[in-house]
C-alpha positions as CSV (number, residue, x, y, z in Angstrom):
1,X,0.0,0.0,0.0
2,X,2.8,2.4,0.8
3,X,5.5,1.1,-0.9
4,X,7.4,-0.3,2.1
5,X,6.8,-4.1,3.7
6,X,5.7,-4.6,7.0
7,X,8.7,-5.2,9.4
8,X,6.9,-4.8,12.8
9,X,5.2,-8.1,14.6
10,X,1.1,-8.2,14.5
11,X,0.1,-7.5,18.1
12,X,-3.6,-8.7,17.2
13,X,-5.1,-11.4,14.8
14,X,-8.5,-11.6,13.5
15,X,-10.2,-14.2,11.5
16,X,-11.4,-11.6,8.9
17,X,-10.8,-7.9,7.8
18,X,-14.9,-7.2,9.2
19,X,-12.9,-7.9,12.6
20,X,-10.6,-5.0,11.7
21,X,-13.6,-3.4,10.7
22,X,-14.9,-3.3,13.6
23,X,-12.0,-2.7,15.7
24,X,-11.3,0.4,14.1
25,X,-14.8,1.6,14.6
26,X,-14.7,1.0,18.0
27,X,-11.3,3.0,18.0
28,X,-8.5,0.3,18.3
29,X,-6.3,2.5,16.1
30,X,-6.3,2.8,12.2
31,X,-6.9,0.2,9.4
32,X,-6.0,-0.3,5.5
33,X,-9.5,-1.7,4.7
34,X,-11.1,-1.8,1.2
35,X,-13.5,0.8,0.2
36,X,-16.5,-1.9,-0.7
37,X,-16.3,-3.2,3.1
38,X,-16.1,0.2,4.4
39,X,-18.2,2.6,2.6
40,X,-21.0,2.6,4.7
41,X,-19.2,3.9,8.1
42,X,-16.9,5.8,5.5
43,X,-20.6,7.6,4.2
44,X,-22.0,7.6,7.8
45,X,-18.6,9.5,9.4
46,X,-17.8,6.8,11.9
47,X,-14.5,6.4,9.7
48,X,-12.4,8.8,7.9
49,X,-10.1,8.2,5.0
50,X,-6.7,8.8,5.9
51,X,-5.5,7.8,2.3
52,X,-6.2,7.7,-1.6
53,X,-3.8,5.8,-2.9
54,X,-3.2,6.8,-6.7
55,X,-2.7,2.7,-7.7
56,X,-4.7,0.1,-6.1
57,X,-2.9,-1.6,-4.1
58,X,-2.4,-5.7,-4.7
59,X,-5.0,-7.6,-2.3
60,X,-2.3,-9.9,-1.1
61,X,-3.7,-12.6,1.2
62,X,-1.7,-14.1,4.3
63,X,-1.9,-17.5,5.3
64,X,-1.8,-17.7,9.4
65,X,-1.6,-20.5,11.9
66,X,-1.7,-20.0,15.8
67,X,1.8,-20.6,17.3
68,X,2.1,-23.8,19.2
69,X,-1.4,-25.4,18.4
70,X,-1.1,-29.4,17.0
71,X,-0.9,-30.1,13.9
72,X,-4.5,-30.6,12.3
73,X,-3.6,-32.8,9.0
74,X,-6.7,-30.7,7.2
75,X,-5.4,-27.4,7.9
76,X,-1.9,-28.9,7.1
77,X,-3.1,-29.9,3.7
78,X,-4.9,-26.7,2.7
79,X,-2.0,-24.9,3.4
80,X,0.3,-27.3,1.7
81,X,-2.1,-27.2,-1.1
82,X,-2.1,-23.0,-1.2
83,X,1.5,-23.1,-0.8
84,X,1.8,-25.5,-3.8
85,X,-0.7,-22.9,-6.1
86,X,1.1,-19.6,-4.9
87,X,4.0,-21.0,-6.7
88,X,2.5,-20.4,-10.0
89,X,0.9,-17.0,-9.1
């Protein structure tokens, strides 16, 4: 979005950008959200728009796990199975 990667750790993890939605609505800090999930709070005043970026940005998807939780062989094959398709992306 800005040009620059992310170098700093994620202090919070949610299972979907409506939680960062939300979080930023109830005034946890400042979000990079896109405009079709937020355009009715952007409309309404409860968020501002900090940012217009001249290029859309890429919508880049991360692939998390929780640290230290066993191994689940279905999440272990989806993400094998991402991991295999990003290749070609």
């Amino acid at each position: 979005m800005f040009g620059a990667r992310l170098s700093l750790t994620a202090a919070v993890t949610v299972p979907d950008l409506r939680g960062v939605l939300a979080a930023v609505v109830a005034g946890a800090g400042f979000g990079v959200l896109p405009r079709y999930l937020c355009h009715a709070e952007l409309a309404s005043g409860a968020l501002v728009l900090l940012h217009e970026p001249e290029d859309p940005p890429l919508n880049t998807g991360y692939l998390v796990q929780r640290p230290g939780r066993p191994g689940n062989p279905d999440v272990t094959r989806v993400r094998d199975l991402l991991v295999e398709a990003g290749r070609g992306w």
